[in-house]
C-alpha positions as CSV (number, residue, x, y, z in Angstrom):
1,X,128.0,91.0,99.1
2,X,125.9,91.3,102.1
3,X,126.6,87.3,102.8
4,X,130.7,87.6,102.9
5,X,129.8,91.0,105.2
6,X,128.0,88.0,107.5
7,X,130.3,85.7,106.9
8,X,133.2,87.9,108.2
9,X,131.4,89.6,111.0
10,X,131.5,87.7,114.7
11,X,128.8,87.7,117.1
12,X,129.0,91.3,118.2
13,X,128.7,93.0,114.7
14,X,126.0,90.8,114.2
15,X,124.3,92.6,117.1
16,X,124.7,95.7,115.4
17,X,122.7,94.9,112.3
18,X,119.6,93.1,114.6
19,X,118.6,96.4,115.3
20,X,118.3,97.4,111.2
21,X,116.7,94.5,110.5
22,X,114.1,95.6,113.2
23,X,113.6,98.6,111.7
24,X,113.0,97.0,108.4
25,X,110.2,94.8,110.1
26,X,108.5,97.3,111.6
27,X,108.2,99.5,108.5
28,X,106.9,96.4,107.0
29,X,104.0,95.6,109.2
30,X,103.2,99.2,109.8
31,X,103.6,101.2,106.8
32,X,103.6,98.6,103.9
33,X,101.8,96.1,104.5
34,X,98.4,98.3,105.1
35,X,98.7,100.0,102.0
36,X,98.5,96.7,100.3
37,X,95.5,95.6,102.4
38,X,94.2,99.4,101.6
39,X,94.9,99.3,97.6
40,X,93.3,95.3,97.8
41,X,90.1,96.7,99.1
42,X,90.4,99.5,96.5
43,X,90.3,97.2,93.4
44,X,87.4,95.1,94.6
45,X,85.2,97.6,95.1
46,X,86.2,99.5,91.6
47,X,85.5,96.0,90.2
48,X,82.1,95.8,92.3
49,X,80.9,98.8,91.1
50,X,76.8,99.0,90.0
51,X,74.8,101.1,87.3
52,X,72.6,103.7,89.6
53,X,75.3,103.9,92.5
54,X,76.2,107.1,93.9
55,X,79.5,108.2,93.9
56,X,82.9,110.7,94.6
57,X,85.3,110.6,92.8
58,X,89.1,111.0,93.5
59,X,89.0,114.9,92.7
60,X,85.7,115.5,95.2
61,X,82.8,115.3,92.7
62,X,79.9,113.6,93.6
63,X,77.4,111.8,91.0
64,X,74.8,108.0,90.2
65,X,76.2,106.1,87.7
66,X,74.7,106.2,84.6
67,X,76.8,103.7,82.4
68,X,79.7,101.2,82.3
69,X,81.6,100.8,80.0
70,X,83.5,97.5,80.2
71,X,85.9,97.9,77.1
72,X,87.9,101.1,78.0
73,X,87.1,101.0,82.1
74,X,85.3,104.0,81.9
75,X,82.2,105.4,83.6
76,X,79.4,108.2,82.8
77,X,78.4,109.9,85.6
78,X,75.7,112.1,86.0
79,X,76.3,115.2,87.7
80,X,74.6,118.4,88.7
81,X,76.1,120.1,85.7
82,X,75.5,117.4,83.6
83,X,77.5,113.9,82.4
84,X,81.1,113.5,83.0
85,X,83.3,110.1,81.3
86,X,85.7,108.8,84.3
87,X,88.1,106.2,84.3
88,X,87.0,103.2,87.1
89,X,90.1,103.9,89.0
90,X,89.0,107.6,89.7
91,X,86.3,106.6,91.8
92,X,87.0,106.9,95.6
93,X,83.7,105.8,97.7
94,X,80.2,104.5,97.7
95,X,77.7,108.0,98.6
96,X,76.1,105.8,101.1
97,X,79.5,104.3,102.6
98,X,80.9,107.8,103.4
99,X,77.5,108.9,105.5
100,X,76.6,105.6,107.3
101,X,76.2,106.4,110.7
102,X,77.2,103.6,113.4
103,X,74.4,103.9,115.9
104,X,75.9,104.5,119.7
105,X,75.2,101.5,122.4
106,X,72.8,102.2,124.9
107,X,74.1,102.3,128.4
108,X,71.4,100.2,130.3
């Protein structure tokens, strides 16, 4: 359909549709495109994840890993108010990763 709306057109609709087309590109580079990159990063660390890490989870709680359980993707962590079963794709962030503080330059 859209290539006998092309066909027919002359070079003055075709003008009209550059700007769309634009739009479409732009979305892509700004909006989807990250999120892949984002939900990439995601999955390797969930996959990267060690026994005795400390950890949030998606809902805000914070606990070490006590075990893995590789069968069901699930995870045991120990919390103030005892153990908790997660699945792997509940976790959010590495403890350590969300406090690491960049040091400032020194102006000389």
């Amino acid at each position: 359909m859209f290539l006998t709306i092309v066909l027919q057109a002359d070079a003055g609709s075709l003008m009209s549709i550059l700007p769309f087309v634009a739009m479409i590109g732009v979305l892509y580079f700004f909006m989807i495109r990250p999120q892949m990159n984002r939900q990439k990063k995601e999955k390797t660390f969930q996959a990267e994840i060690k026994k005795g890490s400390k950890i949030i989870t998606s809902s805000g709680i914070h606990g070490k890993i006590v075990e893995i359980n590789t069968t069901d993707n699930t995870l045991t962590i120990e919390t103030g108010a005892g153990k908790i079963k997660f699945e792997r794709s509940a976790i959010s962030m590495e403890l350590s990763k969300k406090y690491a503080v960049v040091a400032p330059a020194t102006k000389k």
